[in-house]
Structures are given as structure tokens and as C-alpha cells.
CHARMM internal coordinates of N, CA and C (Angstrom, degrees):
IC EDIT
DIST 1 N 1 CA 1.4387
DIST 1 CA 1 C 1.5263
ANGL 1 N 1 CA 1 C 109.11
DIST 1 C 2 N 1.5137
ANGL 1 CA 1 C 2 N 115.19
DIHE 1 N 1 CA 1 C 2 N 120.80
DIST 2 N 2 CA 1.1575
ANGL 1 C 2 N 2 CA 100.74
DIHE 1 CA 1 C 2 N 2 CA 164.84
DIST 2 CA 2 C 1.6986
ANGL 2 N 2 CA 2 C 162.91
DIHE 1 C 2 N 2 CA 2 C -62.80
DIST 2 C 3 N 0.9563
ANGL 2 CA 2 C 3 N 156.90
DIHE 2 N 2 CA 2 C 3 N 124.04
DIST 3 N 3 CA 1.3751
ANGL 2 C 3 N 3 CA 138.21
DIHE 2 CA 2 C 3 N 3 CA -130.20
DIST 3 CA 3 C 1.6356
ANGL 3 N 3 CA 3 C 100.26
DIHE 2 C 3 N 3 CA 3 C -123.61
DIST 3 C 4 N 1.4797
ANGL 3 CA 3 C 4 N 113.71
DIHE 3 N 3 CA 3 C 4 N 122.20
DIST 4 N 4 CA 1.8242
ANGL 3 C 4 N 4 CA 126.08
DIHE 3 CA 3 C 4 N 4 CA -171.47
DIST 4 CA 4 C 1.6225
ANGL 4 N 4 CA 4 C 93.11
DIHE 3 C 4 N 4 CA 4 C -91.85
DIST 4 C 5 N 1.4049
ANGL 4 CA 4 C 5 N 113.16
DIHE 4 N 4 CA 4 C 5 N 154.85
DIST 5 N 5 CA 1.3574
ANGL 4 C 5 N 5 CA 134.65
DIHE 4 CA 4 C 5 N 5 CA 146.76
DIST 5 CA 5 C 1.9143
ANGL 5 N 5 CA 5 C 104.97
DIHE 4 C 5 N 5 CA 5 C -123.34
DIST 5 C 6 N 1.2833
ANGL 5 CA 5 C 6 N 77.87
DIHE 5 N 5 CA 5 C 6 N 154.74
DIST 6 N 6 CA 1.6953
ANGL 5 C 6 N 6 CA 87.21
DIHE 5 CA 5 C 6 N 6 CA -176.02
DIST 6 CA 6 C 1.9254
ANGL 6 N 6 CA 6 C 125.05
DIHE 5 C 6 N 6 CA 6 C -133.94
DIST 6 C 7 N 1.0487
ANGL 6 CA 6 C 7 N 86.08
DIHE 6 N 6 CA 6 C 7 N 179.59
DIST 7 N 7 CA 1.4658
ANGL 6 C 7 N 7 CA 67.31
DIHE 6 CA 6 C 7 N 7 CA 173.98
DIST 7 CA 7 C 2.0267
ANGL 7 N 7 CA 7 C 93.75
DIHE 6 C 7 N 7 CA 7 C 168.33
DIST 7 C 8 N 1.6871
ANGL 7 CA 7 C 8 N 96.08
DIHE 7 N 7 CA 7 C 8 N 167.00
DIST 8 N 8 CA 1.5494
ANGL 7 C 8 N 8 CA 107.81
DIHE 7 CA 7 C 8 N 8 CA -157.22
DIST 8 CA 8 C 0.9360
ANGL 8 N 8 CA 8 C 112.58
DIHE 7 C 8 N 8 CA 8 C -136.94
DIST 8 C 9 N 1.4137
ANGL 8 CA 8 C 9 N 132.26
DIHE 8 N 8 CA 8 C 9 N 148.16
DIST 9 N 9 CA 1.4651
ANGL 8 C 9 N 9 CA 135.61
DIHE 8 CA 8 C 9 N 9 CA -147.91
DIST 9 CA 9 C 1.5241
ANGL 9 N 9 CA 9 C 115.87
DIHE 8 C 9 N 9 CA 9 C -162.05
DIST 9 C 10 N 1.4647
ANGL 9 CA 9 C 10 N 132.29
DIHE 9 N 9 CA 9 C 10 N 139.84
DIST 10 N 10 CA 1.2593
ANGL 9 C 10 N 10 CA 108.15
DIHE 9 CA 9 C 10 N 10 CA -169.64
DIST 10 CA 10 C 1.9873
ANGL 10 N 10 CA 10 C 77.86
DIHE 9 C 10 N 10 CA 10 C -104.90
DIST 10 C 11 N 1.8358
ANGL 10 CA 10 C 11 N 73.62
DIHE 10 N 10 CA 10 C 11 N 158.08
DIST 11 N 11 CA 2.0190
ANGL 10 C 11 N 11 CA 88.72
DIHE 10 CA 10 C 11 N 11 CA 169.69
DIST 11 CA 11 C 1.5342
ANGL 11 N 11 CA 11 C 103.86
DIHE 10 C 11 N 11 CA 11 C -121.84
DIST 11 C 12 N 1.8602
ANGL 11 CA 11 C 12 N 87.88
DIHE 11 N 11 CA 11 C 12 N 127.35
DIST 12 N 12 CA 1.4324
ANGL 11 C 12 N 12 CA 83.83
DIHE 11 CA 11 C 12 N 12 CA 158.89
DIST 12 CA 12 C 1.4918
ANGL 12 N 12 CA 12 C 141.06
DIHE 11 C 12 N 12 CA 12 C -83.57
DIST 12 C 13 N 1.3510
ANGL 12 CA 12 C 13 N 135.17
DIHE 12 N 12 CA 12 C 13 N 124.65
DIST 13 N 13 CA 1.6020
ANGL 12 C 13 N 13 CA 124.55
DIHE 12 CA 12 C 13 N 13 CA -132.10
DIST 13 CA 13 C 1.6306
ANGL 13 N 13 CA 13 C 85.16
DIHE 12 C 13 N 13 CA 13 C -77.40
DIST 13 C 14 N 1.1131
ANGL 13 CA 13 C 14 N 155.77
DIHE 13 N 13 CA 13 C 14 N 7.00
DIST 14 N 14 CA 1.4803
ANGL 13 C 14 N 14 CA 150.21
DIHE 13 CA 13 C 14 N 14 CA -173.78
DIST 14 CA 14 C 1.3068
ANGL 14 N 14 CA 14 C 112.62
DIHE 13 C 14 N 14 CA 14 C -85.71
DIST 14 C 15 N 1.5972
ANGL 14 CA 14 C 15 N 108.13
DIHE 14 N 14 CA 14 C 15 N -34.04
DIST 15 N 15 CA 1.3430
ANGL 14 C 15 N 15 CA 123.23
DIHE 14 CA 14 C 15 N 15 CA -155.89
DIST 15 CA 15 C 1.5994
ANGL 15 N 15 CA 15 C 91.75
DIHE 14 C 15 N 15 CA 15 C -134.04
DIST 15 C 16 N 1.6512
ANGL 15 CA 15 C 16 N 148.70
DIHE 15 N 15 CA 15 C 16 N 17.54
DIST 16 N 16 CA 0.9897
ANGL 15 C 16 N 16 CA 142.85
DIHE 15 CA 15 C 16 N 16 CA 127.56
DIST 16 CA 16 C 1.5794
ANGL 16 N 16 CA 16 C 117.16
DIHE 15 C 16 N 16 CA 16 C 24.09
DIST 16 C 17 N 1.2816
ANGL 16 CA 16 C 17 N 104.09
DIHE 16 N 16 CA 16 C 17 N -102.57
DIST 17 N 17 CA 2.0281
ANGL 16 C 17 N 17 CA 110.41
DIHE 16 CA 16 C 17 N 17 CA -159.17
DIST 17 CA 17 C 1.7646
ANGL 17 N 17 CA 17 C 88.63
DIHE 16 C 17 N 17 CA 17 C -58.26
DIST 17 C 18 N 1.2730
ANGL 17 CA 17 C 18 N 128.30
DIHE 17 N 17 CA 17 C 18 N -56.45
DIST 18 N 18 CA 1.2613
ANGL 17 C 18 N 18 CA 130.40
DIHE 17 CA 17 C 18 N 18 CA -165.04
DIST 18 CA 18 C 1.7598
ANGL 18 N 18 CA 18 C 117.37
DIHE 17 C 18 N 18 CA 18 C -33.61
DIST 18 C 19 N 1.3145
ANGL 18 CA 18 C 19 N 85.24
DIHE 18 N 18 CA 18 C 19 N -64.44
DIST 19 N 19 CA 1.8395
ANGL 18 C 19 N 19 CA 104.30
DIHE 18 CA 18 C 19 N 19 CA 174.13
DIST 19 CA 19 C 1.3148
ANGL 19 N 19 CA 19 C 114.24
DIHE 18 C 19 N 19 CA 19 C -64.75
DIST 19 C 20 N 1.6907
ANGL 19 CA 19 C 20 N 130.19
DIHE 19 N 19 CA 19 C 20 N -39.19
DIST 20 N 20 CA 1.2053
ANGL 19 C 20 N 20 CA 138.70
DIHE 19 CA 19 C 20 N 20 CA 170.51
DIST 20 CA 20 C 1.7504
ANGL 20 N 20 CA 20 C 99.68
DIHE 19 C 20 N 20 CA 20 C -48.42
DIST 20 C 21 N 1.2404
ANGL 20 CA 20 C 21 N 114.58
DIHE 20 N 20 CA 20 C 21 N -60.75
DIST 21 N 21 CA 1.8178
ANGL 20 C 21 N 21 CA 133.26
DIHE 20 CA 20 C 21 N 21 CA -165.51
DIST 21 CA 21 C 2.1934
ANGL 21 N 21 CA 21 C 95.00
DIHE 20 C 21 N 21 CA 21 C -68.12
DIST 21 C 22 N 0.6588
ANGL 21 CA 21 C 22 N 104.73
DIHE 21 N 21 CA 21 C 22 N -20.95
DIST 22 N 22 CA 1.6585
ANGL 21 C 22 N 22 CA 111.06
DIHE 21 CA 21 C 22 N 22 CA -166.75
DIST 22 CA 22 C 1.8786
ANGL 22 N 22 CA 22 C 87.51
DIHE 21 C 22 N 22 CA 22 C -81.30
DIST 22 C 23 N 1.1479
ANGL 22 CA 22 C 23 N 127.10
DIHE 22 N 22 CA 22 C 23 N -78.61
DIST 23 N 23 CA 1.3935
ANGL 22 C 23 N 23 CA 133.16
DIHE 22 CA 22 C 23 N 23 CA 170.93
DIST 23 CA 23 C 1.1606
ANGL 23 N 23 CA 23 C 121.50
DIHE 22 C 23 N 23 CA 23 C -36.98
DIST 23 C 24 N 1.8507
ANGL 23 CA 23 C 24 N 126.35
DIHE 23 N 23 CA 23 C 24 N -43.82
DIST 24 N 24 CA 1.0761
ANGL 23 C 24 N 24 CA 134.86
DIHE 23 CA 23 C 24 N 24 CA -152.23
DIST 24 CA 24 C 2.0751
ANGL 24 N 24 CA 24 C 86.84
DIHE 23 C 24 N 24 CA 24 C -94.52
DIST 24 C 25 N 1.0242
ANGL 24 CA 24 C 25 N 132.06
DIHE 24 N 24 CA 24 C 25 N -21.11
DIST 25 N 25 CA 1.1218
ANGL 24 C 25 N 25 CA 126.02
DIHE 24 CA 24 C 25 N 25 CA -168.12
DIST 25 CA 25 C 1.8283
ANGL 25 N 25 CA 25 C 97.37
DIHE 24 C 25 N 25 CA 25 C -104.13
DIST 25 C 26 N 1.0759
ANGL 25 CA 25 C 26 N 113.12
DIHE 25 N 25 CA 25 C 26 N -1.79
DIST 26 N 26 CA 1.1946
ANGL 25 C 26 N 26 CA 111.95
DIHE 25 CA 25 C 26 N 26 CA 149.41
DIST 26 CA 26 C 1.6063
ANGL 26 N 26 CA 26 C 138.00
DIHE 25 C 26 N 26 CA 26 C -106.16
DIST 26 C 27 N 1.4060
ANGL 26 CA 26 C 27 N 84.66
DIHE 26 N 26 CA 26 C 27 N 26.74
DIST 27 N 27 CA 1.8597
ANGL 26 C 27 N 27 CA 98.79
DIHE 26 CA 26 C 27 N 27 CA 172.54
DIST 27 CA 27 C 1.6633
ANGL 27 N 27 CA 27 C 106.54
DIHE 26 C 27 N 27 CA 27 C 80.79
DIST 27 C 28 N 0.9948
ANGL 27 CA 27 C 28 N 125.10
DIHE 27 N 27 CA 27 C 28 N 19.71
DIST 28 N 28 CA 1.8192
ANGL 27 C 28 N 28 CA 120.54
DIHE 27 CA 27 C 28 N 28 CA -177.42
DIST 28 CA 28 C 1.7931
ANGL 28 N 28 CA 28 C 88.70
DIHE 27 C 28 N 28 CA 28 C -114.63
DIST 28 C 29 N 1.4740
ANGL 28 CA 28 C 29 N 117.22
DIHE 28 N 28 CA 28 C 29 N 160.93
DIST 29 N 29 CA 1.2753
ANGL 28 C 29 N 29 CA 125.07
DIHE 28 CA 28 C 29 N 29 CA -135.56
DIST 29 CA 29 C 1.6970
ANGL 29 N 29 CA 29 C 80.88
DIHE 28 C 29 N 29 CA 29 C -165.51
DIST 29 C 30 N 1.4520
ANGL 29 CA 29 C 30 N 101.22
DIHE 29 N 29 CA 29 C 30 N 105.11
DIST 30 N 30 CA 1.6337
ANGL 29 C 30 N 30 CA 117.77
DIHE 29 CA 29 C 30 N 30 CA -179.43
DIST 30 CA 30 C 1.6004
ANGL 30 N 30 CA 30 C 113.12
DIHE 29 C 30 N 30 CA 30 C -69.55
DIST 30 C 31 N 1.5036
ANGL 30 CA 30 C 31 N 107.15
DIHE 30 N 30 CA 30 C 31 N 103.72
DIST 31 N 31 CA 1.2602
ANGL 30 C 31 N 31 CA 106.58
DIHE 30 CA 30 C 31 N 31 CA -171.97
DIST 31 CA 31 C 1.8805
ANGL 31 N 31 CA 31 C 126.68
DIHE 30 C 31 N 31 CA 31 C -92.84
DIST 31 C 32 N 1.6084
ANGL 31 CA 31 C 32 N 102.64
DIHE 31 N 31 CA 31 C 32 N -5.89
DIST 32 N 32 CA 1.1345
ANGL 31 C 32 N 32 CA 116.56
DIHE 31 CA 31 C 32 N 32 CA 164.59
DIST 32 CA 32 C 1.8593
ANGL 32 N 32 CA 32 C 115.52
DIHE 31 C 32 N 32 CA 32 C 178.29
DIST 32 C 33 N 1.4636
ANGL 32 CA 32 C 33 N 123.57
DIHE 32 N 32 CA 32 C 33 N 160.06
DIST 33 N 33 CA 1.2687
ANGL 32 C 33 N 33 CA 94.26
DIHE 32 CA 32 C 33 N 33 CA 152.00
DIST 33 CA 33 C 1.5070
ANGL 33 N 33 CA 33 C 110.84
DIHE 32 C 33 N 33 CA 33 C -155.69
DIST 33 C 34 N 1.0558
ANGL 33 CA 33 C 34 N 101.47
DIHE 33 N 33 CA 33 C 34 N 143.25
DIST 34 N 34 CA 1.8988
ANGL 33 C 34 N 34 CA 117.65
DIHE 33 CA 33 C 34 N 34 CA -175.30
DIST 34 CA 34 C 1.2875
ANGL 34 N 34 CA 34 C 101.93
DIHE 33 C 34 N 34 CA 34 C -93.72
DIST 34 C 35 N 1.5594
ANGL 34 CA 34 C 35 N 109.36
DIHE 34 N 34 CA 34 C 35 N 177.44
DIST 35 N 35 CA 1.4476
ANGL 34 C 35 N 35 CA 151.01
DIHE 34 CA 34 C 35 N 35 CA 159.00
DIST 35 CA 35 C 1.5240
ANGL 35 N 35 CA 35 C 103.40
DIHE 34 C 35 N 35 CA 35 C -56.68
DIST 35 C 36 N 1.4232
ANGL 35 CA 35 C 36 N 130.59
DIHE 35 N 35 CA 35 C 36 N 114.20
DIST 36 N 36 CA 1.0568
ANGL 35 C 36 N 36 CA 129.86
DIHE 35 CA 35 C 36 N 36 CA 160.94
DIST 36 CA 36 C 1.1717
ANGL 36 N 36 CA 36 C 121.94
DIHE 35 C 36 N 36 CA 36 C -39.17
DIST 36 C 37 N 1.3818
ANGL 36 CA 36 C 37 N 140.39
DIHE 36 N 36 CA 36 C 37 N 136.14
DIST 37 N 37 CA 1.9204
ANGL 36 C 37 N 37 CA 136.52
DIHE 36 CA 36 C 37 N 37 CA 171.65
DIST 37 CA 37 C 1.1422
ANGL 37 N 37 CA 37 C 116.02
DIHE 36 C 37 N 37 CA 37 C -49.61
DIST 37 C 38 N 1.5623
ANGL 37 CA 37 C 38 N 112.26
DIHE 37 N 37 CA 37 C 38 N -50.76
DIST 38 N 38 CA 1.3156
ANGL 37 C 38 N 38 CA 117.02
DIHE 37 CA 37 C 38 N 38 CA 178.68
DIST 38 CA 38 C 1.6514
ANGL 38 N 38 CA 38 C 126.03
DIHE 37 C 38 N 38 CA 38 C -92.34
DIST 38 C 39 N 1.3256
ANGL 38 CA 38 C 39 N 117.09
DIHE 38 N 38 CA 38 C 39 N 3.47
DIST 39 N 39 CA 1.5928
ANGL 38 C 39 N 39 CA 121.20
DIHE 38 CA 38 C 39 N 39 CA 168.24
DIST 39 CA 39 C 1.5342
ANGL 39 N 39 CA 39 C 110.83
DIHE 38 C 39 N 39 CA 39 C -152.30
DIST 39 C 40 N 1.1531
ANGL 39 CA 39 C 40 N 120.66
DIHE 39 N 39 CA 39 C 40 N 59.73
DIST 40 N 40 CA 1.5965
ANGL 39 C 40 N 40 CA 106.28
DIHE 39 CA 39 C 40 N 40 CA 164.29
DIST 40 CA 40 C 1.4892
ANGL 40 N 40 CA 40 C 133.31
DIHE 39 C 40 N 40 CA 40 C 20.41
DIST 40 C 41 N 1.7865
ANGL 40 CA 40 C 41 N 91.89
DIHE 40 N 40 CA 40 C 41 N -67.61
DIST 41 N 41 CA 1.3387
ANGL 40 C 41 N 41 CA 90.55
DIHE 40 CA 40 C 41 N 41 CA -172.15
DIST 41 CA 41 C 1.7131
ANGL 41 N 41 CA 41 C 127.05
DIHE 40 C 41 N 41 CA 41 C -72.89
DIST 41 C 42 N 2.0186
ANGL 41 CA 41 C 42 N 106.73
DIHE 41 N 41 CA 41 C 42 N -15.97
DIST 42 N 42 CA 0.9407
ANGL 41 C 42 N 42 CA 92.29
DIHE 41 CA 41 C 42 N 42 CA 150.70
DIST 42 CA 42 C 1.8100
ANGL 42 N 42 CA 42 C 139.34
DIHE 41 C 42 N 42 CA 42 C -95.00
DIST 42 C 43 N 1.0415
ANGL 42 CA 42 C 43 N 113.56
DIHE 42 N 42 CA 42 C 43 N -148.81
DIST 43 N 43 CA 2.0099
ANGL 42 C 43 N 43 CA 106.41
DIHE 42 CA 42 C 43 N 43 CA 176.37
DIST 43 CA 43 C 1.4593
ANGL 43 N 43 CA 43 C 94.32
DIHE 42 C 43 N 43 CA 43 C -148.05
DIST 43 C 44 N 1.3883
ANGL 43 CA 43 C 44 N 97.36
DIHE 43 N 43 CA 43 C 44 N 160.73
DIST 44 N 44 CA 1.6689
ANGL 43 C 44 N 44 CA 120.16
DIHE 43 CA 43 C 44 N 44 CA -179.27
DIST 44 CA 44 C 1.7151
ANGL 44 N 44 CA 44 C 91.84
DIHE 43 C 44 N 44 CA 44 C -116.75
DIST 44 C 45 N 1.6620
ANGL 44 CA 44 C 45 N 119.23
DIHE 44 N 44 CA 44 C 45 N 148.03
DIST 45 N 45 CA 1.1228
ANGL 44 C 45 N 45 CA 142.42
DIHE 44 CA 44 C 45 N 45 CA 168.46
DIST 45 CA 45 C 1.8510
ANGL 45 N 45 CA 45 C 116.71
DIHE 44 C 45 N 45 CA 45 C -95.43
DIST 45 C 46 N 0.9813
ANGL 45 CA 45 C 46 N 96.01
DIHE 45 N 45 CA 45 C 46 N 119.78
DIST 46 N 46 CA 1.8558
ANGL 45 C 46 N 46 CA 89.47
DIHE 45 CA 45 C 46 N 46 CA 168.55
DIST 46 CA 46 C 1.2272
ANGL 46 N 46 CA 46 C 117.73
DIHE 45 C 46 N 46 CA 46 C -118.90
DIST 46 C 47 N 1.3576
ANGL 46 CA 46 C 47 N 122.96
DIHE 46 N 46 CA 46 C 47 N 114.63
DIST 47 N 47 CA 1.5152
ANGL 46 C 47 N 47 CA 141.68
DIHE 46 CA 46 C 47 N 47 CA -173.79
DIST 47 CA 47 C 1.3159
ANGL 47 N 47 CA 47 C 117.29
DIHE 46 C 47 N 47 CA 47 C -106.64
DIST 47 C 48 N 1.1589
ANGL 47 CA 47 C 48 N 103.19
DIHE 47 N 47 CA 47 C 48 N 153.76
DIST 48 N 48 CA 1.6631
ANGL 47 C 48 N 48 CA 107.58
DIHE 47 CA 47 C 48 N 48 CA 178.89
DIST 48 CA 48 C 1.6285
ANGL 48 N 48 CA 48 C 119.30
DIHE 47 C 48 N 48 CA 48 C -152.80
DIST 48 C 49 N 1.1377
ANGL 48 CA 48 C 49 N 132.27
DIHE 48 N 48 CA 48 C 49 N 151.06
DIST 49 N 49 CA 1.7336
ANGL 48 C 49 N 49 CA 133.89
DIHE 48 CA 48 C 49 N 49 CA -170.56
DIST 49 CA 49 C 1.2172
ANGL 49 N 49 CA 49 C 97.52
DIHE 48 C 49 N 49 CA 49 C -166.45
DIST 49 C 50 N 1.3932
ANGL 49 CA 49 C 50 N 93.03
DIHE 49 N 49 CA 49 C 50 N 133.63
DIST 50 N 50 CA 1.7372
ANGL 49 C 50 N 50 CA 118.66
DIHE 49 CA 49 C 50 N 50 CA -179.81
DIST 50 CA 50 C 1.6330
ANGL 50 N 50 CA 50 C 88.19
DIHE 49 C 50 N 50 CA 50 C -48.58
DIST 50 C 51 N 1.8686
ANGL 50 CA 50 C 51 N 95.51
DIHE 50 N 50 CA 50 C 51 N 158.89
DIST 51 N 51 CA 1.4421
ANGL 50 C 51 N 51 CA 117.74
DIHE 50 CA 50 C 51 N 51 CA 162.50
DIST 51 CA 51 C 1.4182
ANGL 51 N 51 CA 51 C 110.93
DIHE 50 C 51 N 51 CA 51 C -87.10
DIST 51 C 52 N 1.2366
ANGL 51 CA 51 C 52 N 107.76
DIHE 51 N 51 CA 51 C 52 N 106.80
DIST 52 N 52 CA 1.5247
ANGL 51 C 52 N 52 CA 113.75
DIHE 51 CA 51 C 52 N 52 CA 159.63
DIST 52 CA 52 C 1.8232
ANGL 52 N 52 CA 52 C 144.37
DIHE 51 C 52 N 52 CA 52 C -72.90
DIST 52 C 53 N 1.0014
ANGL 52 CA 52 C 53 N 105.55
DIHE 52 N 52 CA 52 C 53 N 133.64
DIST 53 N 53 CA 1.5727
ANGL 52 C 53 N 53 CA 106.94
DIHE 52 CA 52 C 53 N 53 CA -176.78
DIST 53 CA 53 C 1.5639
ANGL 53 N 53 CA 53 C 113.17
DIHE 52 C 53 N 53 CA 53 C -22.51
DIST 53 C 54 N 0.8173
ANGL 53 CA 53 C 54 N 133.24
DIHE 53 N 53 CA 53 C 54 N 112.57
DIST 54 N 54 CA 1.6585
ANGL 53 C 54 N 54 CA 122.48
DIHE 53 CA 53 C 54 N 54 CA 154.52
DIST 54 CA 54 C 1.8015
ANGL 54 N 54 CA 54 C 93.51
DIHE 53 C 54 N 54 CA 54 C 94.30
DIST 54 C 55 N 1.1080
ANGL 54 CA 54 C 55 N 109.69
DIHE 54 N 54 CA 54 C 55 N 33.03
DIST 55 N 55 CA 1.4913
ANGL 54 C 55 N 55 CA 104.74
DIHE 54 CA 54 C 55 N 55 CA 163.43
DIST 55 CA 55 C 1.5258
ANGL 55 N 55 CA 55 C 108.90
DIHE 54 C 55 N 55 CA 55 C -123.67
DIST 55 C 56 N 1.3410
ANGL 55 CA 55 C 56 N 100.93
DIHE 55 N 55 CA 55 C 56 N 142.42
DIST 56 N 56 CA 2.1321
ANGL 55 C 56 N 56 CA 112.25
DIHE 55 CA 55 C 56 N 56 CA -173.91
DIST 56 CA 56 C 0.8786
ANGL 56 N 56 CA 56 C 86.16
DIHE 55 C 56 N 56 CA 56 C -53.94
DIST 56 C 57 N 1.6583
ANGL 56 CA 56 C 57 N 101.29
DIHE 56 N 56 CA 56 C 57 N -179.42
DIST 57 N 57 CA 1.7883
ANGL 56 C 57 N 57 CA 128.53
DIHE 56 CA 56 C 57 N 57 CA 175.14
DIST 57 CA 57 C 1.3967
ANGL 57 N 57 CA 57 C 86.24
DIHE 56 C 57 N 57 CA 57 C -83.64
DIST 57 C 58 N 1.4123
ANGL 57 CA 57 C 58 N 168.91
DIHE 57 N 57 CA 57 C 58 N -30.74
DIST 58 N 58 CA 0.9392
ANGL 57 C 58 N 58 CA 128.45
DIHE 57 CA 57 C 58 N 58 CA 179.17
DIST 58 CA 58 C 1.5744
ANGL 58 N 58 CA 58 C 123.71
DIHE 57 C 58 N 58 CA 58 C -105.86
DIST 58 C 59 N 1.3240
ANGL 58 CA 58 C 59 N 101.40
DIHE 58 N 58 CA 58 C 59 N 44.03
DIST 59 N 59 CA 1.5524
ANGL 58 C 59 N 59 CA 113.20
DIHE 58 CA 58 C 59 N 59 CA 170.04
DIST 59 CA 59 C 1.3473
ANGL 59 N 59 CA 59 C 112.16
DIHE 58 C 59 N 59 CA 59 C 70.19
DIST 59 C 60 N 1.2176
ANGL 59 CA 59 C 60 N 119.96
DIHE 59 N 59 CA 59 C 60 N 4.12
DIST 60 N 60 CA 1.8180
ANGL 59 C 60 N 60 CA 98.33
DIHE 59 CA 59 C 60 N 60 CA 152.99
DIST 60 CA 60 C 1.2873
ANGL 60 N 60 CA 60 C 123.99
DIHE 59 C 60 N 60 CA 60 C -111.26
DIST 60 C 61 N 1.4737
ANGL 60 CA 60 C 61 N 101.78
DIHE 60 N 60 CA 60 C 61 N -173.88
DIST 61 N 61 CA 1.4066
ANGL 60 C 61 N 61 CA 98.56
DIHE 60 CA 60 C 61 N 61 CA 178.84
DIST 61 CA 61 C 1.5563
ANGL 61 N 61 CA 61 C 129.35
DIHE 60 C 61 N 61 CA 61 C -140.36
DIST 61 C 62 N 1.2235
ANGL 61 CA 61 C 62 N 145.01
DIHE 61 N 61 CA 61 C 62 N 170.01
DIST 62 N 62 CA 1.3667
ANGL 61 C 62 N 62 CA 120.35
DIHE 61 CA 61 C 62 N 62 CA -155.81
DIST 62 CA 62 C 1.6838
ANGL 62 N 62 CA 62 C 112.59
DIHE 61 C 62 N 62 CA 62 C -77.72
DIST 62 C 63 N 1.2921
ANGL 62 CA 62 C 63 N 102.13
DIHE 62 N 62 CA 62 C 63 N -11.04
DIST 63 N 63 CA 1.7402
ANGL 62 C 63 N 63 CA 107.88
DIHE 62 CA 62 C 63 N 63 CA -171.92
DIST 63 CA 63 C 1.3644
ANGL 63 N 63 CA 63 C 97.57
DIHE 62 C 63 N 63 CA 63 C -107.24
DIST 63 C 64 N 1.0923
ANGL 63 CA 63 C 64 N 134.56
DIHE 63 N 63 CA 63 C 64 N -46.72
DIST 64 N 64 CA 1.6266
ANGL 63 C 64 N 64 CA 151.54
DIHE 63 CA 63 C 64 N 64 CA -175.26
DIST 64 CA 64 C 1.6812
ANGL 64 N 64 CA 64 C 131.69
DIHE 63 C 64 N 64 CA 64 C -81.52
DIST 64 C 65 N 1.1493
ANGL 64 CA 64 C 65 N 120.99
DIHE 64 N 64 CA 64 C 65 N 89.07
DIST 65 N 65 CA 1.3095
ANGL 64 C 65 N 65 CA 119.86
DIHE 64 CA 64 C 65 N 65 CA 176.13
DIST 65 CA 65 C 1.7327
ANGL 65 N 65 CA 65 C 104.31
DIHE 64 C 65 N 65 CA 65 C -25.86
DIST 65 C 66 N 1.5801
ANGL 65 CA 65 C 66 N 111.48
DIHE 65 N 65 CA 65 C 66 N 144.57
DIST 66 N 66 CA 1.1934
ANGL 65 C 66 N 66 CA 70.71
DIHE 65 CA 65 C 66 N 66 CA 162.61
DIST 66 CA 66 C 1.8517
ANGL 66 N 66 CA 66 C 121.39
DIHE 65 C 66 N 66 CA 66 C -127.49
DIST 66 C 67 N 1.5517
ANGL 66 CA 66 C 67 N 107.51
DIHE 66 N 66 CA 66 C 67 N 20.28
DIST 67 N 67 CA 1.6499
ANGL 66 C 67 N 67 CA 109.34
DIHE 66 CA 66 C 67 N 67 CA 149.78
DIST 67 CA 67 C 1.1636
ANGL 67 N 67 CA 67 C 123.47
DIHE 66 C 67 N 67 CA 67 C -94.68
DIST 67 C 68 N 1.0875
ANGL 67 CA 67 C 68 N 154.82
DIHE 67 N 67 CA 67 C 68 N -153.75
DIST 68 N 68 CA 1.2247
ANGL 67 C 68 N 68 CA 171.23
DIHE 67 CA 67 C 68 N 68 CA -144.20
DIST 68 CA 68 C 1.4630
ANGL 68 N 68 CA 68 C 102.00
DIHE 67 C 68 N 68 CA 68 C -133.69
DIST 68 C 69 N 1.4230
ANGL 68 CA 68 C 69 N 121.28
DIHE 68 N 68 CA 68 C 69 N 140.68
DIST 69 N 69 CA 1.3179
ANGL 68 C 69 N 69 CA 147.53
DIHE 68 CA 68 C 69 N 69 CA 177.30
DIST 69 CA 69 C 1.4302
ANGL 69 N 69 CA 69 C 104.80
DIHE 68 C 69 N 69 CA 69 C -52.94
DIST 69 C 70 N 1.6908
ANGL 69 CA 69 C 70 N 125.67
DIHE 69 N 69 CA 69 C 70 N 123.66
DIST 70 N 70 CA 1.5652
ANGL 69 C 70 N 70 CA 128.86
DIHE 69 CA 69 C 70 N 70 CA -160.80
DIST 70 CA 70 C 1.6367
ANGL 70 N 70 CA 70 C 92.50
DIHE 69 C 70 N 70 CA 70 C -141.82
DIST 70 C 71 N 0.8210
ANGL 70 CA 70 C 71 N 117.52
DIHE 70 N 70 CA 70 C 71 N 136.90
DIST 71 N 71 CA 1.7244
ANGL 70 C 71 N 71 CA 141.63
DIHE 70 CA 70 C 71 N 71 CA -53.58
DIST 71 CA 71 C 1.1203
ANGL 71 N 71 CA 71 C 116.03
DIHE 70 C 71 N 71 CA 71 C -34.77
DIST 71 C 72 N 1.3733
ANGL 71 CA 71 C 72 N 125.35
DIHE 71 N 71 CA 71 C 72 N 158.91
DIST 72 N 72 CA 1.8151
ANGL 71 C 72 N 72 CA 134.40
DIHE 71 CA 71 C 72 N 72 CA -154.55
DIST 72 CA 72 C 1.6256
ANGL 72 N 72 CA 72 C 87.24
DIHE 71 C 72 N 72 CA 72 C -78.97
DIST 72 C 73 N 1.8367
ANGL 72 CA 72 C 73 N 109.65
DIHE 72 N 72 CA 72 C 73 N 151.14
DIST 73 N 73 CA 0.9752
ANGL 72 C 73 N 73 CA 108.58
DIHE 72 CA 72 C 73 N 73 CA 155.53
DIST 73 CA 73 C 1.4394
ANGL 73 N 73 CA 73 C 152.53
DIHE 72 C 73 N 73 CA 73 C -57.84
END
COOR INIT
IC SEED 1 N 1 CA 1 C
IC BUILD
């Protein structure tokens, strides 16, 4: 059975596909996204990517960042 780690991110709606493509090219797989709690107008992202062989309990790894590149390229 396979085993997910996850993790959450706010998007800024300006920069949308960019930040979506920044995560997604790091193997996380957009599993939904809402209205932030605290601002409506923005939204939070929820991602998720299988657990891979030889990665810590907290999802990184010794060669591999293991979020996505901050600030966008």
C-alpha cells in the first residue's frame, strides 16, 4: 500500500499556474484548494506525493530539497 506525505501552501491568485508548476515539478500532486480562513480573497493549496524510498520522516532528502523552490523562479 502506498504511503502519502502532504503538505499546504497558500497561493497567491496573481501568480497561480506558476506556484501550482513550481510544486508540481517537484513531484507533489494538487489535491484541492480553498478560501484561506483568514482572507477569503486569498486560497490555501493541499498537495500530496507518495513516500519515497530513502526519504526521512520529515520528507526530505539528502540530495533533494524537499519543498519547492521559494520565491518562484
Amino acid at each position: 500500500m502506498a504511503k502519502w506525505e502532504y503538505a499546504t501552501a497558500p497561493v497567491l491568485v496573481h501568480a497561480t499556474k506558476q506556484i501550482l508548476d513550481n510544486w508540481g515539478e517537484d513531484g507533489w500532486e494538487l489535491v484541492q484548494i480553498v478560501p484561506s480562513p483568514a482572507n477569503p480573497e486569498n486560497v490555501v493549496a493541499y498537495f500530496k506525493r507518495e513516500k519515497a524510498e530513502g526519504r526521512r520522516k520529515n520528507g526530505s532528502r539528502k540530495w533533494a530539497r524537499p519543498y519547492p523552490r521559494w520565491p518562484l523562479r
